[in-house]
C-alpha positions in Angstrom: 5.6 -73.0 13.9 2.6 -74.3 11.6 1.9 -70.9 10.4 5.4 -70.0 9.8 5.7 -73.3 7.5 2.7 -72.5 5.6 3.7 -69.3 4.8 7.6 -70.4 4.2 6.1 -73.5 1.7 3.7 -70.8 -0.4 6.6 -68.3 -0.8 9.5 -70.0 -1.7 9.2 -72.4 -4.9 11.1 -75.7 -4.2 11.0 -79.5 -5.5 12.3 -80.4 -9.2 11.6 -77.9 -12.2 10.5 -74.9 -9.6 10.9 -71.4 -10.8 11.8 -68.8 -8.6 10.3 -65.1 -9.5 13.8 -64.1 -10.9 14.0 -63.6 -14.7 17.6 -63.3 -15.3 19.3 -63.4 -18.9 22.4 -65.4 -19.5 24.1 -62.0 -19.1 22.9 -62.1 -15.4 23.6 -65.5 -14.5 27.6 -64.8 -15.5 27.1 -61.7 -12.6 25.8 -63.9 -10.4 28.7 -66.6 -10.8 31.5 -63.7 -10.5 29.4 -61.7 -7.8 28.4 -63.8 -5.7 26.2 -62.7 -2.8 27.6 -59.1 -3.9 25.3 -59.7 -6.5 22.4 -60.7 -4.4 22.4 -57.8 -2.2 23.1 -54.9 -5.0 19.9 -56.3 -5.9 18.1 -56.1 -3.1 18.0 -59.4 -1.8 19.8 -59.5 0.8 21.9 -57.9 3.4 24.9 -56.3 3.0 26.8 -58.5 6.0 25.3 -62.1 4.1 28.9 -62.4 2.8 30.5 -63.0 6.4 28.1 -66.0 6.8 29.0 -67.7 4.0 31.8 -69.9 2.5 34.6 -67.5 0.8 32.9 -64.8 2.3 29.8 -65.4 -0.4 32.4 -64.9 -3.9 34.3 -67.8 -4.9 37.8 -66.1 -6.7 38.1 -68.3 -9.2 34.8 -68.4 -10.4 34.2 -68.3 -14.2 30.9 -68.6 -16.2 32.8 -69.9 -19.3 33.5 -72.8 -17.7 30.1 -73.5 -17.5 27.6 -74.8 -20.6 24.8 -72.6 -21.7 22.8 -75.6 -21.2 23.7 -75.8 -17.6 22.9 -72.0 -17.3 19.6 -72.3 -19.3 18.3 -75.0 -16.5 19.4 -73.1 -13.7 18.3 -69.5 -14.7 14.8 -69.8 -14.1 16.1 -71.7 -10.7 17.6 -69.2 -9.4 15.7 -68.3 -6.2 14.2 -71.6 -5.6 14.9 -74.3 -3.0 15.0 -76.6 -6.3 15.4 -80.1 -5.2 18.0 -83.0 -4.1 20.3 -81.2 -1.4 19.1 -77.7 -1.5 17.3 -77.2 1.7 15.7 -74.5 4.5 17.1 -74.8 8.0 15.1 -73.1 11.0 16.4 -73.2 14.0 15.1 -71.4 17.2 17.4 -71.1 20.3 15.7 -71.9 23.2 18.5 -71.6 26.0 21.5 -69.8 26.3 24.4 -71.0 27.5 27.1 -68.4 27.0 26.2 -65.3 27.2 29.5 -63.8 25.4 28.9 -66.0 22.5 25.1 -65.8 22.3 26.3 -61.8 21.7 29.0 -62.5 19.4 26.6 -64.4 17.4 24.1 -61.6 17.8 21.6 -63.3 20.1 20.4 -60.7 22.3 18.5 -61.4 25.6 15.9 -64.1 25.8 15.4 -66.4 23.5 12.0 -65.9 21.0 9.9 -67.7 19.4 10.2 -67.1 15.4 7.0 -65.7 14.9 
């Protein structure tokens, strides 16, 4: 777990003013808001089943980047890929028992548990 945390806390910027290595224009911060994770994985980062893990499937409908200032979008452009700071947080979780097995396969948990390295 040490090593794994060193090499999470040099890869991913986080804490207040971080930058994350996306350069994105105020063109591509309006795609984001209407694509969502779509957006995310056309780009290549991430997978395309992200969507069914995450609230409104990863797109909110009513999304709309007018509604939001260009000052807003100026501070959270260079963001954008970053932990940032205040509630924006990494969860690792390892399982180390399994108690149902149908479950443990519905969620995709295969076997014995591992260790995340």
């Amino acid at each position: 777990m040490p090593e794994l945390l060193e090499i999470l806390f040099h890869s991913i910027p986080s804490g207040l003013g971080s930058s994350g290595k996306l350069r994105l224009t105020e063109s591509d911060i309006n795609n984001v808001a209407l694509g969502g994770v779509e957006w995310a994985v056309e780009k290549g980062y991430g997978w395309k089943d992200d969507g069914k893990h995450c609230e409104e499937k990863g797109i909110m409908s009513n999304a709309n980047p007018d509604k939001v200032s260009l000052n807003a979008k100026k501070r959270g452009m260079p963001q954008l890929g970053s932990l940032g700071s205040g509630n924006h947080f990494l969860e690792i979780q390892c399982v180390d028992k399994i108690y149902d097995g149908l479950a443990a396969k519905a969620f995709g948990i295969l076997g014995k548990a591992r260790s995340p390295l």
